[in-house]
C-alpha positions as protocol buffer text, in pm:
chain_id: "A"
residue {
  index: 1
  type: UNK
  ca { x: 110 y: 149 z: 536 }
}
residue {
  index: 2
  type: UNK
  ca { x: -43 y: 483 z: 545 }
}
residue {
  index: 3
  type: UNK
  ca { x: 207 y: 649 z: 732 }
}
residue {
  index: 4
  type: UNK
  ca { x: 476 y: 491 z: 573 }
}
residue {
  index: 5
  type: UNK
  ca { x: 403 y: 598 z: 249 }
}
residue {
  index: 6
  type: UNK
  ca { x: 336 y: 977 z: 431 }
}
residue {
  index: 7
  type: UNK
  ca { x: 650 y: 980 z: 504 }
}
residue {
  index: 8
  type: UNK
  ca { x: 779 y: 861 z: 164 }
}
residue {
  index: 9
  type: UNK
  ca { x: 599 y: 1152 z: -26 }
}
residue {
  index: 10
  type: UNK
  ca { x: 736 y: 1406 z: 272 }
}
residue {
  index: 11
  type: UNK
  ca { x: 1071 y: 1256 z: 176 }
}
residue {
  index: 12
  type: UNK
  ca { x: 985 y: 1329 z: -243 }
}
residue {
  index: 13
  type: UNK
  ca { x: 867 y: 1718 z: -124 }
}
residue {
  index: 14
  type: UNK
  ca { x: 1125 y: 1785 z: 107 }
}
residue {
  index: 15
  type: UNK
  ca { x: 1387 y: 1658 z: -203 }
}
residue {
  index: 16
  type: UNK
  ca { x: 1201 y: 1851 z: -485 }
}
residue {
  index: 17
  type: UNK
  ca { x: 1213 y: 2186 z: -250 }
}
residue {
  index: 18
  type: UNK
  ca { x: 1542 y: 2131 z: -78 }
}
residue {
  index: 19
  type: UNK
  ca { x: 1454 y: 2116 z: 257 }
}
residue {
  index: 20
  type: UNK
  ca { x: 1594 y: 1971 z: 539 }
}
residue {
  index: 21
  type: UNK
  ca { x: 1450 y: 1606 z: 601 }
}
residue {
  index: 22
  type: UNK
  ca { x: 1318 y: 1674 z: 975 }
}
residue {
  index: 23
  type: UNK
  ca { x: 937 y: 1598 z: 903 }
}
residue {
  index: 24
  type: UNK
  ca { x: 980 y: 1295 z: 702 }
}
residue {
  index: 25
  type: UNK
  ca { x: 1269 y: 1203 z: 981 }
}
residue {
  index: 26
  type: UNK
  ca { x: 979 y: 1228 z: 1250 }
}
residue {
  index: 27
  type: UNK
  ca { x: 761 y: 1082 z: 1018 }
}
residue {
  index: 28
  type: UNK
  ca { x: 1000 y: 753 z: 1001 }
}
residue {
  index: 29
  type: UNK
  ca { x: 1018 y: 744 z: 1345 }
}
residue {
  index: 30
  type: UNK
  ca { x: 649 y: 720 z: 1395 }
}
residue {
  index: 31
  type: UNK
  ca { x: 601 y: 458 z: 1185 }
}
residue {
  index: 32
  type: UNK
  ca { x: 839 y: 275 z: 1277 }
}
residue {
  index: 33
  type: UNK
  ca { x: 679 y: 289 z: 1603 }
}
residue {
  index: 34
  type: UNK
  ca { x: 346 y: 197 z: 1548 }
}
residue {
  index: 35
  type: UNK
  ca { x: 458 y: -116 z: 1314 }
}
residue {
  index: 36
  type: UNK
  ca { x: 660 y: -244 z: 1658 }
}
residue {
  index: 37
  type: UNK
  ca { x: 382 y: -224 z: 1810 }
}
residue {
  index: 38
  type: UNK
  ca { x: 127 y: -375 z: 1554 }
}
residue {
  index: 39
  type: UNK
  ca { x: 373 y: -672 z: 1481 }
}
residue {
  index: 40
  type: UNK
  ca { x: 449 y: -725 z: 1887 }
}
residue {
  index: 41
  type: UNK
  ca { x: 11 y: -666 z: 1965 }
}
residue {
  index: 42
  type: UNK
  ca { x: -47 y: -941 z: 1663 }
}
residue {
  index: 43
  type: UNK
  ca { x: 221 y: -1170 z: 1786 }
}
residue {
  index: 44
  type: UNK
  ca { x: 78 y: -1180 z: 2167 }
}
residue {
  index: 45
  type: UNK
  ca { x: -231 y: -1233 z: 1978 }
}
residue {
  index: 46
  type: UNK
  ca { x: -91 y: -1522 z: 1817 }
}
residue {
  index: 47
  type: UNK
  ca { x: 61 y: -1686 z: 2125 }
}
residue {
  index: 48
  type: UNK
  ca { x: -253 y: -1609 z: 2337 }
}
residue {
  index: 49
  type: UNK
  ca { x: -507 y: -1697 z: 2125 }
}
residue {
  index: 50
  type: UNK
  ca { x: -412 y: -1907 z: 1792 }
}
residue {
  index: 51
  type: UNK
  ca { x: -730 y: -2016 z: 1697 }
}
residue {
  index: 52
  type: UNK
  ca { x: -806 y: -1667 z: 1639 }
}
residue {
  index: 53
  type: UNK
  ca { x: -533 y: -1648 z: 1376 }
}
residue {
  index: 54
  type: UNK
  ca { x: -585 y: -1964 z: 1250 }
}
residue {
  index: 55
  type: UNK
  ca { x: -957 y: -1872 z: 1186 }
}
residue {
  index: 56
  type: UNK
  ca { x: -821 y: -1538 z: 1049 }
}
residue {
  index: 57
  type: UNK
  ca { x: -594 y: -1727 z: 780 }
}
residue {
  index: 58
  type: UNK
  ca { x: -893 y: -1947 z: 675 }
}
residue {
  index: 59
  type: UNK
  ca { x: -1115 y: -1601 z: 632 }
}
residue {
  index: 60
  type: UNK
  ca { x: -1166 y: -1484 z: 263 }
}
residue {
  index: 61
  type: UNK
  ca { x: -1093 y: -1109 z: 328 }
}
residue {
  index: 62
  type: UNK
  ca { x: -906 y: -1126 z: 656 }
}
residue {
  index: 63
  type: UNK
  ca { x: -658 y: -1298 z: 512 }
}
residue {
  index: 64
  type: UNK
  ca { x: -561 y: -1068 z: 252 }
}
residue {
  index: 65
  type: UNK
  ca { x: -394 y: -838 z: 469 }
}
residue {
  index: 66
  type: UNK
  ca { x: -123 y: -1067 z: 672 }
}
residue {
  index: 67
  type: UNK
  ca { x: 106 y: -911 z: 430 }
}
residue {
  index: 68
  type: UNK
  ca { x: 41 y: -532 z: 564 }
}
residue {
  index: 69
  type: UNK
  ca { x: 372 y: -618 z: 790 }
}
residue {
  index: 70
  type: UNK
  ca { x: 601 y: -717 z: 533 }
}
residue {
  index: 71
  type: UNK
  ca { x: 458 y: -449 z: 334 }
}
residue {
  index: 72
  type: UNK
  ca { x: 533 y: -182 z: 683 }
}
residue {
  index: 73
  type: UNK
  ca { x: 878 y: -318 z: 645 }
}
residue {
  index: 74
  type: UNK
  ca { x: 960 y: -212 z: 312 }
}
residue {
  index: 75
  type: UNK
  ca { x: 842 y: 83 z: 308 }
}
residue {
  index: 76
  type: UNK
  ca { x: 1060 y: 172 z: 643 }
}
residue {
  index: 77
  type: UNK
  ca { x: 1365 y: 29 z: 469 }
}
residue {
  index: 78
  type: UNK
  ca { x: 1301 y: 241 z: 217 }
}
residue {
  index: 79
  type: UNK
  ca { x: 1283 y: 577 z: 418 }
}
residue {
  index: 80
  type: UNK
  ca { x: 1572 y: 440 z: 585 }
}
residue {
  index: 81
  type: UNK
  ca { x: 1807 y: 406 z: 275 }
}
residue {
  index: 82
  type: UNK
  ca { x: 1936 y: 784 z: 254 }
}
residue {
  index: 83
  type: UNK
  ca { x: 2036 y: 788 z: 633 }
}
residue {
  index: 84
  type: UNK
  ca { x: 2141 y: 400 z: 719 }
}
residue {
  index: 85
  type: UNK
  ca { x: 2190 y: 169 z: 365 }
}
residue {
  index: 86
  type: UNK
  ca { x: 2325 y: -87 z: 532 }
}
residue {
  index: 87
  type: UNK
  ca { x: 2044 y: -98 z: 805 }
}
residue {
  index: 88
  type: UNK
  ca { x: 1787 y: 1 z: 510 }
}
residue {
  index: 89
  type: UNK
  ca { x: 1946 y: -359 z: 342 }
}
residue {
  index: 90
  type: UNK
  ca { x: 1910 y: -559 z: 635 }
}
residue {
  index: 91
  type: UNK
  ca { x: 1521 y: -502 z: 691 }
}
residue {
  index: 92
  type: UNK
  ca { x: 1466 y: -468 z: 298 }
}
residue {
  index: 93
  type: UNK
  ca { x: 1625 y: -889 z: 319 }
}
residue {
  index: 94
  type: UNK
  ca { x: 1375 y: -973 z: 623 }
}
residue {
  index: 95
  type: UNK
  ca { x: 1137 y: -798 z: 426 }
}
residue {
  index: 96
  type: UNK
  ca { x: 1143 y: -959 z: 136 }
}
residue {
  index: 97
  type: UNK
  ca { x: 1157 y: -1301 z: 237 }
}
residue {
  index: 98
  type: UNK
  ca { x: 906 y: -1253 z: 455 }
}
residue {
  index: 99
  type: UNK
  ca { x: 686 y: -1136 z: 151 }
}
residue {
  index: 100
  type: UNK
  ca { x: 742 y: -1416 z: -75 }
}
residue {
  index: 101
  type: UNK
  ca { x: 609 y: -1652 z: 237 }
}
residue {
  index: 102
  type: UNK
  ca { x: 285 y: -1449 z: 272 }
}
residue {
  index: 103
  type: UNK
  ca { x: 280 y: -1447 z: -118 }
}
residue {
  index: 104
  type: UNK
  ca { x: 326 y: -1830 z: -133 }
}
residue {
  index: 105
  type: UNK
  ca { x: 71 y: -1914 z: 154 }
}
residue {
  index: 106
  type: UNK
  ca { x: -232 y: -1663 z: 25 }
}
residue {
  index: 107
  type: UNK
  ca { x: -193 y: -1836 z: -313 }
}
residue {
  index: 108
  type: UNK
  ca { x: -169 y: -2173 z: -171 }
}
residue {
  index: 109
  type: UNK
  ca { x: -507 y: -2064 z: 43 }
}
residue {
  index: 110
  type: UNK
  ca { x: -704 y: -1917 z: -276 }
}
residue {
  index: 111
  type: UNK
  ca { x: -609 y: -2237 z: -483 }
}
residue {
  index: 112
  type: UNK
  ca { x: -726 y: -2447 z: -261 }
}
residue {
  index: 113
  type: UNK
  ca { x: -985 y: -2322 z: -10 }
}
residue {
  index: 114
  type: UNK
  ca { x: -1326 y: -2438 z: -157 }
}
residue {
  index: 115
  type: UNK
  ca { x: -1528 y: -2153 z: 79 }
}
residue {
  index: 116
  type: UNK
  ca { x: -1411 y: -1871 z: -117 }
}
residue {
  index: 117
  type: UNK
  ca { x: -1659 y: -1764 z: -413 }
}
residue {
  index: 118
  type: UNK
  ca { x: -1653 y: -1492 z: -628 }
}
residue {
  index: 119
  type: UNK
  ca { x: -1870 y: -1291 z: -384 }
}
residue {
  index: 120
  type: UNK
  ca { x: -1570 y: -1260 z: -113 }
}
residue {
  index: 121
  type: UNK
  ca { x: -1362 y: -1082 z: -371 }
}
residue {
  index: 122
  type: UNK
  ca { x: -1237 y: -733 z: -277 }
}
residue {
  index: 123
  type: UNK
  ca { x: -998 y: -503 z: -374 }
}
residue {
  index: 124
  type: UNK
  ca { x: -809 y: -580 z: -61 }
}
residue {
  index: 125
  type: UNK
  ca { x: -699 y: -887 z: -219 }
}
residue {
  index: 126
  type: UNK
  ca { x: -455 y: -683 z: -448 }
}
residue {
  index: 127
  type: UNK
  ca { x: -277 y: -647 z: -108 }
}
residue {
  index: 128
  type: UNK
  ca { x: -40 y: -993 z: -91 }
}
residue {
  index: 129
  type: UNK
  ca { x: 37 y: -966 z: -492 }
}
residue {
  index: 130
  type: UNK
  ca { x: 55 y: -633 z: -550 }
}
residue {
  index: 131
  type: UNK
  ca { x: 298 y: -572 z: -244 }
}
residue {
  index: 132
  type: UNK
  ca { x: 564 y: -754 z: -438 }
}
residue {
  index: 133
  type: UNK
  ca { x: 603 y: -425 z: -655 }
}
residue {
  index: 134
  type: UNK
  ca { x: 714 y: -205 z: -382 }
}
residue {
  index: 135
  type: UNK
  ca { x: 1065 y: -459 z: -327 }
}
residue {
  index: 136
  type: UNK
  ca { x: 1224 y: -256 z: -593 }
}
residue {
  index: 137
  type: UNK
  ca { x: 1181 y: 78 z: -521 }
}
residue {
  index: 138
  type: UNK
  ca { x: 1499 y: -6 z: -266 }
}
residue {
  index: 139
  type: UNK
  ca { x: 1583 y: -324 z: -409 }
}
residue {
  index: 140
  type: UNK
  ca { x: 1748 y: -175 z: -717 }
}
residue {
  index: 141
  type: UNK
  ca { x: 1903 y: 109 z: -561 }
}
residue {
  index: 142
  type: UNK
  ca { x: 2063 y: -123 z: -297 }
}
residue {
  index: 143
  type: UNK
  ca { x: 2195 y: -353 z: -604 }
}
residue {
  index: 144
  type: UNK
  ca { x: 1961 y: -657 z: -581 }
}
residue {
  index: 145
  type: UNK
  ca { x: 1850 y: -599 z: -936 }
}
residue {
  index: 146
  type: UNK
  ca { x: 1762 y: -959 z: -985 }
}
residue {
  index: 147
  type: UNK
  ca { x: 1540 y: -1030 z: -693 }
}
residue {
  index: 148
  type: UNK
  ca { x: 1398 y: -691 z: -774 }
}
residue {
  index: 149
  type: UNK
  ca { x: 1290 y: -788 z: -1097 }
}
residue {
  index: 150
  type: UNK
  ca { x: 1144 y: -1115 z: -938 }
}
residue {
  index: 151
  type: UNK
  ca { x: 947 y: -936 z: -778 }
}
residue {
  index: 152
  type: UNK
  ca { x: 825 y: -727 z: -986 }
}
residue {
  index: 153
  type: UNK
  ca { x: 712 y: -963 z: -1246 }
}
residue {
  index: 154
  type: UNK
  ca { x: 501 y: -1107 z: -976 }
}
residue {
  index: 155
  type: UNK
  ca { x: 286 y: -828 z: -899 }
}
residue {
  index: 156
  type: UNK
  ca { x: 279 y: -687 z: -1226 }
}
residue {
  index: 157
  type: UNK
  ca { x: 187 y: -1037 z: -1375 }
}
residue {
  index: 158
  type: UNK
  ca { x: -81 y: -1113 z: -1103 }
}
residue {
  index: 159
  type: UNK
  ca { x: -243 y: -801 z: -1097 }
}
residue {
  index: 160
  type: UNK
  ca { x: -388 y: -801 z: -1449 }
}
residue {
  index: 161
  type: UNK
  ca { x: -603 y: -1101 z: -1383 }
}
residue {
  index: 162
  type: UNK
  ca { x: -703 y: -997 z: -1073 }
}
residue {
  index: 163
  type: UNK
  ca { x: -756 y: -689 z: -1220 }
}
residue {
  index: 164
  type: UNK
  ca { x: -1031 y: -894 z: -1411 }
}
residue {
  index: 165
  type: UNK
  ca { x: -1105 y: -1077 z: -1121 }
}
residue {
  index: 166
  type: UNK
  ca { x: -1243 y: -731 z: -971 }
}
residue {
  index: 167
  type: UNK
  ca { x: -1396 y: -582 z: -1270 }
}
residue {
  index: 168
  type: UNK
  ca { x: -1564 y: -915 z: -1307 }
}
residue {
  index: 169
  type: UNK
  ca { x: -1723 y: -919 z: -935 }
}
residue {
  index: 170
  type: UNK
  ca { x: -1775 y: -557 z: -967 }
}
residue {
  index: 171
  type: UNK
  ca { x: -1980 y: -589 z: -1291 }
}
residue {
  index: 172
  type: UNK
  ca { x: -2205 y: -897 z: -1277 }
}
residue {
  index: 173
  type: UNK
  ca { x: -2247 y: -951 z: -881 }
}
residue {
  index: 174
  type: UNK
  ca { x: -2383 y: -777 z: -580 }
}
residue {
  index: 175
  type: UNK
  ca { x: -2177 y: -443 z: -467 }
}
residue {
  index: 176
  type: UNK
  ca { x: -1873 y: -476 z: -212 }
}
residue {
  index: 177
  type: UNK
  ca { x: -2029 y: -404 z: 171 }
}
residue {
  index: 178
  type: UNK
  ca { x: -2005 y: -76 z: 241 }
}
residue {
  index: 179
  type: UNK
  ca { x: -1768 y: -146 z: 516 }
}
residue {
  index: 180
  type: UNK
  ca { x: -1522 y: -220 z: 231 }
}
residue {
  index: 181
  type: UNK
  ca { x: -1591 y: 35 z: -35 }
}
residue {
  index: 182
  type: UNK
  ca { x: -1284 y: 240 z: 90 }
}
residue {
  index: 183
  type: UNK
  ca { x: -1083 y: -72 z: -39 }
}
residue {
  index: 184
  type: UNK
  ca { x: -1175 y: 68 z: -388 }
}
residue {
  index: 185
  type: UNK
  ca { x: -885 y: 299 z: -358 }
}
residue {
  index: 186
  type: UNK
  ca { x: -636 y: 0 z: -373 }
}
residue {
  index: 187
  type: UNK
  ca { x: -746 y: 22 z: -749 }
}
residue {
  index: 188
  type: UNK
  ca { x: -455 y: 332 z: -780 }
}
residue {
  index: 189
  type: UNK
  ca { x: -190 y: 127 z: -596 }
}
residue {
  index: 190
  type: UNK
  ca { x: -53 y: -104 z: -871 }
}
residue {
  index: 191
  type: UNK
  ca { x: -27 y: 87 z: -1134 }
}
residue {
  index: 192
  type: UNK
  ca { x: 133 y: 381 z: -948 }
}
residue {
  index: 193
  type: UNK
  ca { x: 359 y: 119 z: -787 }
}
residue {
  index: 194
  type: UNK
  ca { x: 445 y: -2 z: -1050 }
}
residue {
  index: 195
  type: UNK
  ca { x: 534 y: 316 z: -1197 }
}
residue {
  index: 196
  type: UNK
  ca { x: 780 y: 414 z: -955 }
}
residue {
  index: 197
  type: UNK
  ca { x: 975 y: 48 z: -910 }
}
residue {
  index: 198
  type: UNK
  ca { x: 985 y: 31 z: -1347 }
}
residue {
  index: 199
  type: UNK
  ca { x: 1181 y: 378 z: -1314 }
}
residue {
  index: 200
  type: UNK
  ca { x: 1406 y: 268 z: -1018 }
}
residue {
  index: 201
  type: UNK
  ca { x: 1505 y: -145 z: -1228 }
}
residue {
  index: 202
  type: UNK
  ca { x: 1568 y: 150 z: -1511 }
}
residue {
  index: 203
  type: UNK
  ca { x: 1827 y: 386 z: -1358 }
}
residue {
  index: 204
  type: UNK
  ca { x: 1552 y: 611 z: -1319 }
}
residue {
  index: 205
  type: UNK
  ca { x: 1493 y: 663 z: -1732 }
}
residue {
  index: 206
  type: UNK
  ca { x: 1119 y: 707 z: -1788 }
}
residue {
  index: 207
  type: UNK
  ca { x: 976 y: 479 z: -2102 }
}
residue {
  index: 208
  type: UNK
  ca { x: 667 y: 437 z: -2276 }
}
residue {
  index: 209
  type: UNK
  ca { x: 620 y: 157 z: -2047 }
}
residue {
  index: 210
  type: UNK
  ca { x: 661 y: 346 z: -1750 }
}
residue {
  index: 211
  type: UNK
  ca { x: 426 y: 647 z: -1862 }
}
residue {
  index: 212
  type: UNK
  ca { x: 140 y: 374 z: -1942 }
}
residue {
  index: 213
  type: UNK
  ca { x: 135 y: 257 z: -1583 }
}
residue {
  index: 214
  type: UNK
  ca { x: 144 y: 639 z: -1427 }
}
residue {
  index: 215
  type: UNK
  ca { x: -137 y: 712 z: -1649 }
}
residue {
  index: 216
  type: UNK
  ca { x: -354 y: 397 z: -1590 }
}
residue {
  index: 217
  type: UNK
  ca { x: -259 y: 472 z: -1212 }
}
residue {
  index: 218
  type: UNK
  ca { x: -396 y: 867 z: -1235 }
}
residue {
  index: 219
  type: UNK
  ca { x: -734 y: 746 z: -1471 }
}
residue {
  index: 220
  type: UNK
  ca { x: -788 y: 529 z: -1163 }
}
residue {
  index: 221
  type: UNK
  ca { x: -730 y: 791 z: -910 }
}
residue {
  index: 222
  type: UNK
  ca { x: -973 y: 990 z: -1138 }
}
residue {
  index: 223
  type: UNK
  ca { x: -1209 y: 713 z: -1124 }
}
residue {
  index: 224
  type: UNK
  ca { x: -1218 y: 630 z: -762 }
}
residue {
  index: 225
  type: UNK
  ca { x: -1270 y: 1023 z: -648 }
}
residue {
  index: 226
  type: UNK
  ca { x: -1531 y: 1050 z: -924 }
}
residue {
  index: 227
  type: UNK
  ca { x: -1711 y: 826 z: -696 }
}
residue {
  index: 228
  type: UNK
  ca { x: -1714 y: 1050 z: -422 }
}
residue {
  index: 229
  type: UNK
  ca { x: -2072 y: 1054 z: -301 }
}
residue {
  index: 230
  type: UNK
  ca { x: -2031 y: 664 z: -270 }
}
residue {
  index: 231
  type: UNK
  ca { x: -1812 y: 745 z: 44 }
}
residue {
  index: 232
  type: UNK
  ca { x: -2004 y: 1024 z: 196 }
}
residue {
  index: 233
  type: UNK
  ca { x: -2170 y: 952 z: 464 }
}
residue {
  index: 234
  type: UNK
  ca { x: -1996 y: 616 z: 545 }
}
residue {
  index: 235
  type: UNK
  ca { x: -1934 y: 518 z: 941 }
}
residue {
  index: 236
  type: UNK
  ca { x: -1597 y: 548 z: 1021 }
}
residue {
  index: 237
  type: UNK
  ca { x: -1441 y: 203 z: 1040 }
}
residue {
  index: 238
  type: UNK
  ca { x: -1051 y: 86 z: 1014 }
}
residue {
  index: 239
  type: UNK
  ca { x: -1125 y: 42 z: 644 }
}
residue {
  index: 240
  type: UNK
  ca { x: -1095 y: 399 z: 578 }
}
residue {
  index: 241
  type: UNK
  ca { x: -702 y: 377 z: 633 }
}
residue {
  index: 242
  type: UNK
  ca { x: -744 y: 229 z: 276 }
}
residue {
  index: 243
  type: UNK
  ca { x: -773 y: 562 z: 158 }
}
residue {
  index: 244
  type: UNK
  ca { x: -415 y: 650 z: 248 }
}
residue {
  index: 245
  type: UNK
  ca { x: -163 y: 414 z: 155 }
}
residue {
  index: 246
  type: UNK
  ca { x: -271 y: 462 z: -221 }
}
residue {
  index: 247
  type: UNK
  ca { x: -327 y: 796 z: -246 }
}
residue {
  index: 248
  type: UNK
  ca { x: 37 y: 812 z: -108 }
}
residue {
  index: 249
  type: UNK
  ca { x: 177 y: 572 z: -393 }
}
residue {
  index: 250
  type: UNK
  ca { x: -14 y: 832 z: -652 }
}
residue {
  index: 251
  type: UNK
  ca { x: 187 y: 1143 z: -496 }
}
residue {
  index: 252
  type: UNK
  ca { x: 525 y: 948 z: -470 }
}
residue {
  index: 253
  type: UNK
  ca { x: 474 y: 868 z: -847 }
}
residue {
  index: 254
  type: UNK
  ca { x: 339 y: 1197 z: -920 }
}
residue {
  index: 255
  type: UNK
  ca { x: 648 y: 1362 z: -751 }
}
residue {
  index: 256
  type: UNK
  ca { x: 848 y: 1118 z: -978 }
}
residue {
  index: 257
  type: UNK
  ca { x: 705 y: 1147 z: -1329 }
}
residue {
  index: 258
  type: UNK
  ca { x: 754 y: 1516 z: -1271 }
}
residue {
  index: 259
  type: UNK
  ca { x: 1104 y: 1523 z: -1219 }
}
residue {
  index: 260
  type: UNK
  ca { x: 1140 y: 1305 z: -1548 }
}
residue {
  index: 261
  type: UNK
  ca { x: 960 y: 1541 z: -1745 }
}
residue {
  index: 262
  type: UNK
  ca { x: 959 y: 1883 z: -1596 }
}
residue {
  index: 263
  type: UNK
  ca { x: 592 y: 2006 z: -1658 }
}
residue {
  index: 264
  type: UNK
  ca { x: 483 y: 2226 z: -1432 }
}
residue {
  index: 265
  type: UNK
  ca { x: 108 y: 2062 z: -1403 }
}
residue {
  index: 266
  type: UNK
  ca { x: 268 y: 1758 z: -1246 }
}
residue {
  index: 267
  type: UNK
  ca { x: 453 y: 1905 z: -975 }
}
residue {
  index: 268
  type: UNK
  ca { x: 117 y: 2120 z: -900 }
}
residue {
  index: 269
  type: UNK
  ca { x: -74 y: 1768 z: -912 }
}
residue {
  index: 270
  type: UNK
  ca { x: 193 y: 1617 z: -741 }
}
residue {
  index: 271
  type: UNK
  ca { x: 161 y: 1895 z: -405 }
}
residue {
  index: 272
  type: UNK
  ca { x: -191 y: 1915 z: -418 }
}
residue {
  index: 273
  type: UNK
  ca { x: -211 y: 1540 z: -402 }
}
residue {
  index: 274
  type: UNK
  ca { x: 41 y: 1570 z: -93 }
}
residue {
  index: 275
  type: UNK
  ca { x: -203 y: 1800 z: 84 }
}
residue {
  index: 276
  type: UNK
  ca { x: -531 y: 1595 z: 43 }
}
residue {
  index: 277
  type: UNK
  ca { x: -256 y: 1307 z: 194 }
}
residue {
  index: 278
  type: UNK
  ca { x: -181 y: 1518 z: 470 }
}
residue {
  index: 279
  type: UNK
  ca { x: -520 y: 1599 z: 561 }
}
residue {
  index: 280
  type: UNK
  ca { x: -646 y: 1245 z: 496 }
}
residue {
  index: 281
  type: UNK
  ca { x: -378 y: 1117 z: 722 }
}
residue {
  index: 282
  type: UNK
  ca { x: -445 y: 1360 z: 982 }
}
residue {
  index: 283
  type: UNK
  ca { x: -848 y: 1324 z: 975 }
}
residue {
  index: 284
  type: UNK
  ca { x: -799 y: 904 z: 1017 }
}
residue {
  index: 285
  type: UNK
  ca { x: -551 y: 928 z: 1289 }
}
residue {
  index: 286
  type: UNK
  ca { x: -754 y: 1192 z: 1528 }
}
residue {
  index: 287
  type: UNK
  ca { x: -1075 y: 985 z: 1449 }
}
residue {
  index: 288
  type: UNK
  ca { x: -882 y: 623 z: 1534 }
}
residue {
  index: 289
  type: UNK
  ca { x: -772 y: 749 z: 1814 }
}
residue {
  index: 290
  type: UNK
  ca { x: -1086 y: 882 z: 1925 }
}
residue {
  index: 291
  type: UNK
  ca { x: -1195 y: 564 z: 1906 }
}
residue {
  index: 292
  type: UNK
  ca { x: -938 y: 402 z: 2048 }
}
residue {
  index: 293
  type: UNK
  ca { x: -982 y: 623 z: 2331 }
}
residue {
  index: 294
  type: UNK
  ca { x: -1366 y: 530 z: 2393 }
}
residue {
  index: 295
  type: UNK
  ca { x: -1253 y: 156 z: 2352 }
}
residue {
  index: 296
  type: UNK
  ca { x: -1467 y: 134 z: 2039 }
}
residue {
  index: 297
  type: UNK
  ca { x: -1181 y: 66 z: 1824 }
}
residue {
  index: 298
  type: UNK
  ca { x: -1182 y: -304 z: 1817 }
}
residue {
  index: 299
  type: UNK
  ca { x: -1540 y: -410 z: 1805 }
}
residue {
  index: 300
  type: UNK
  ca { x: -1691 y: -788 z: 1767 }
}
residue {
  index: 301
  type: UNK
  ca { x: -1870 y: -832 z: 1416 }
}
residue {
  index: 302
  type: UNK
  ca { x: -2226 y: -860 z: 1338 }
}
């Protein structure tokens, strides 16, 4: 998700500078990449050793994050639309149905799982609602203005009360483990989603509509990085690849809003954003690697 939406804001600087698309083409390539070979390692996993997944649906937090393929897949259709539409519709289809059955199941699970209290709540579980924003960004382009707006009304329907569901937890219980606090940064995603797949169902018009959900998307970029010395310090973990994917969506939308409007200060936000991505990117990648490398990547739980 991180890379993908990399490559997505590459795409937005290389367009708003007129350059040729070669990074964000070697970008795409990457990702695409390293989701083949997530969704092949988790589907070995699957075949080998099913009671692992099966104990991984019924887990509260685990659980939320199934969708981070379908999710992959949309955002490489997406990158793929200005060089192959018709291959860009084709995954954006398997993509979408394969959303709506991660949607449907998670739901089903949270309804009806009676081990899941309050305390499990994260912001990770924006992940399988909120993902249903991102169909439209190429949904409406490709024409599927319909299932687009579907979609959309989904996530931005669900994610107000579990929007309260958050705050609540966040208030009036005990703080998220520290292994999750990087999750916090999901906080930006829906609203700067949002943002960006409102302006593509519109013909790419910005509303009042659309400028409350940028806003409420940079206040809560504000707020998360105002909380800065809650992450220093933290052991590295897979968690901290939380930090890109929405920092991403707040660039892409950044990129966006300034394009509607012209002000200078937004396409100086908008690059500066794209270089804390870059770096952020680049930092989580050499130390995952790292780990990978002194097999300490994929370690048992305490």
């Amino acid at each position: 998700m991180g890379l993908g939406g990399l490559t997505i804001a590459t795409e937005n600087l290389e367009k708003h500078f007129d350059v040729p698309g070669y990074v964000s083409l070697a970008l795409l390539s990457i990702t695409t990449l390293v989701w083949l070979s997530l969704v092949v390692a988790y589907v070995t996993k699957w075949i080998r050793f099913p009671a692992a997944v099966r104990a991984e649906l019924d887990h509260p937090i685990r659980l939320s994050f199934f969708p981070a393929s379908s999710i992959g897949l949309i955002l490489i259709a997406t990158s793929f639309y200005p060089y192959l539409p018709t291959l860009t519709n084709v995954l954006w289809w398997i993509a979408v149905v394969a959303q709506l059955a991660f949607t449907l199941l998670i739901l089903n699970r949270w309804i009806h799982s009676e081990h899941f209290t309050v305390e499990h709540n994260s912001p990770a579980w924006f992940i399988p609602i909120v993902a249903n924003l991102l169909v439209p960004i190429a949904g409406a382009p490709l024409g599927h203005e319909e299932v687009s707006y579907f979609f959309f009304a989904i996530g931005i329907v669900f994610w107000l009360p579990l929007m309260a569901i958050s705050l609540n937890r966040s208030f009036f219980f005990a703080p998220i483990p520290q292994k999750l606090l990087p999750t916090l940064f999901i906080l930006i995603v829906p609203p700067a989603i949002g943002f960006t797949a409102w302006t593509a169902l519109h013909g790419g018009k910005l509303d009042d509509f659309g400028r409350v959900l940028y806003f409420v998307g940079l206040f809560m970029t504000v707020m998360v990085i105002s909380q800065w010395r809650k992450f220093v310090g933290l052991p590295f973990a897979l968690t901290w690849w939380a930090f890109s994917f929405p920092l991403a969506s707040i660039t892409v939308a950044s990129f966006l809003y300034f394009s509607l409007v012209g002000e200078t200060f937004f396409l100086v936000l908008a690059i500066s954003l794209y270089v804390v991505l870059v770096l952020v990117v680049a930092t989580l990648t050499v130390r995952t690697v790292a780990l990978a490398i002194r097999k300490h990547l994929f370690l048992p739980e305490n």
